[in-house]
C-alpha positions as a printed Julia matrix, in Angstrom:
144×3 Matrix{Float64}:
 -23.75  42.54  -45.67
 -26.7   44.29  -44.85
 -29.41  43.31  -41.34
 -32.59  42.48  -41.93
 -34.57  44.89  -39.93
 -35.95  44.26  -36.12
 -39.64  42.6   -36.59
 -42.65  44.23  -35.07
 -44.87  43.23  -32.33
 -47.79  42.18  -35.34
 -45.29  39.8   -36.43
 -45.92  37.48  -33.58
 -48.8   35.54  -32.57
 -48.56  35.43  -28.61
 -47.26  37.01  -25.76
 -45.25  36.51  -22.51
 -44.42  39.73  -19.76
 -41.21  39.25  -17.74
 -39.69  42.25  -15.41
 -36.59  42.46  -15.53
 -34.5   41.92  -12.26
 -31.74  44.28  -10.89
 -29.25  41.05  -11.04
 -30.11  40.75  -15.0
 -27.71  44.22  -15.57
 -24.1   43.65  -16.0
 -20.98  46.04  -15.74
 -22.16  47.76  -19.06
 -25.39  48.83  -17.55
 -27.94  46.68  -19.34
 -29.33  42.98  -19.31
 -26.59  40.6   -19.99
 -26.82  38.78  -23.4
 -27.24  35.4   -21.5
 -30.45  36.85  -19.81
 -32.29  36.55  -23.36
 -32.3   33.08  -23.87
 -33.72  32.55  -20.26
 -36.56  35.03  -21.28
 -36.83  32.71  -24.71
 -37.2   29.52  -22.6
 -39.48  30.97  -20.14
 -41.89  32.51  -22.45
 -41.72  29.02  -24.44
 -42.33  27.01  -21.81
 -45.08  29.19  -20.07
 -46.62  29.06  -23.67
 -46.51  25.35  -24.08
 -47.89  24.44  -20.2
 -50.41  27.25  -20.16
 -51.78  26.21  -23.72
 -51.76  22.68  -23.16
 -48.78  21.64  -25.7
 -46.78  19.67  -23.26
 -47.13  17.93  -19.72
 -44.42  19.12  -18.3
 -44.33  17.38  -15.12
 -46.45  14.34  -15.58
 -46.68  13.48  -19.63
 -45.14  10.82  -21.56
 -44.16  13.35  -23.72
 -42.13  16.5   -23.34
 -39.86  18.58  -25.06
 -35.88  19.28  -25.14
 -33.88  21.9   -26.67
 -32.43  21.45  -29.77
 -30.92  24.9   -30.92
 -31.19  28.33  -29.89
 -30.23  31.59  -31.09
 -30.34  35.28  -30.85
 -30.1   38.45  -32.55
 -29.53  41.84  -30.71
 -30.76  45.29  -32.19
 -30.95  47.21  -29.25
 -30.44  47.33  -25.61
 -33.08  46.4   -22.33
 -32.16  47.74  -19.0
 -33.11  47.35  -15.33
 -35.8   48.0   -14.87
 -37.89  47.59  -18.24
 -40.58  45.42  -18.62
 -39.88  43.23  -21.51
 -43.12  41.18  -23.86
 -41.87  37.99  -25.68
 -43.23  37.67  -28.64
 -43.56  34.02  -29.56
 -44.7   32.78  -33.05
 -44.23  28.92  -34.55
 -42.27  29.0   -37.98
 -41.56  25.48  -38.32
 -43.59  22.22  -37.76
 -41.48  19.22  -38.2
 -42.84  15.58  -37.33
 -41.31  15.91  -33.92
 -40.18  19.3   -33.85
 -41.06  23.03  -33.86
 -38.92  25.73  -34.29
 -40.26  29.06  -32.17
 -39.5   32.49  -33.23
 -38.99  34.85  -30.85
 -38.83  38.87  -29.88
 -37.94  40.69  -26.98
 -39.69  43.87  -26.95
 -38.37  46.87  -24.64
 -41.56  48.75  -22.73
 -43.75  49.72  -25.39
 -41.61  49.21  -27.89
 -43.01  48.34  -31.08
 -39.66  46.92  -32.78
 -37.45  43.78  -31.24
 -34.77  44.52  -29.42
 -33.89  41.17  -30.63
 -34.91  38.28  -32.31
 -33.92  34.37  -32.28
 -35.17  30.92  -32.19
 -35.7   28.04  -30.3
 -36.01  24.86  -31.61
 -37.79  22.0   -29.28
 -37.74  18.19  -30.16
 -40.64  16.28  -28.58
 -39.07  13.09  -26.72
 -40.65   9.91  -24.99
 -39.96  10.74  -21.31
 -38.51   7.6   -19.99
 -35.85   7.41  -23.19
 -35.68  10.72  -23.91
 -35.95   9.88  -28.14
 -37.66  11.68  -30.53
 -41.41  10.94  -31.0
 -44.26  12.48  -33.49
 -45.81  15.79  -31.87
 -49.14  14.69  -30.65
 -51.64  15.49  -32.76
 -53.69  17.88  -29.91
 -50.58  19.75  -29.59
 -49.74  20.21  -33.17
 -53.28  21.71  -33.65
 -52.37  24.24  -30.88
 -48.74  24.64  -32.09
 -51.05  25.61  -35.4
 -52.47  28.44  -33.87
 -49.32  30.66  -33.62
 -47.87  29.03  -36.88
 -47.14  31.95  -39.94
């Protein structure tokens, strides 16, 4: 069974820096797989406050996870800068799954890929609800 190749930086649609921390390496001398879903959810959540997709703190709406995955092509180290590239693939009616790459420096290919998928819930009974139609209209922005 053959890979499908690491995406480029032009596949995604917006951007998130995170330095990576001396704590992130692990016996093997590079970022622990675990580290890459914390650098999904941050760059997903600093998307989605910063853009105006979700209170987080105050709105009667907010979002949960739902699934998450990754894909490794190639290692990050202590100390490289990593960019998250963040892209929507997947409206639902109370749902969006987020595409993701973790980019290496400068690197122009994904060190690896995944997705996160986020349900948008009432706050008080944590159920599903429709995405709100000002945040699916900025969830369209990054959509391919």
């Amino acid at each position: 069974m053959s890979r499908q190749p690491p995406g480029r930086r032009a596949d995604y649609r917006w951007f998130h820096d995170i330095t990576t921390r001396w704590m992130d390496n692990d016996v093997f001398r590079h970022v622990n797989n675990v580290n890459y879903f914390s650098f999904f959810d941050t760059a997903v959540t600093y998307y989605e406050m910063s853009q105006g997709v979700v209170d987080l703190l105050d709105g009667a709406v907010h979002c949960v996870v739902a699934e998450v995955a990754c894909r490794y092509h190639s290692s990050i180290a202590w100390p490289d800068r990593v960019r998250v590239g963040v892209r929507a693939a997947r409206l639902g009616s109370s749902s969006v799954r987020y595409e993701l790459a973790i980019f290496r420096n400068d690197d122009d290919e994904a060190a690896a890929e995944g997705h996160f998928v986020h349900v948008f819930v009432t706050r008080g009974e944590q159920r599903p609800t429709p995405i709100p139609e000002p945040s699916r209209a900025i969830l369209q922005t990054i959509t391919v």
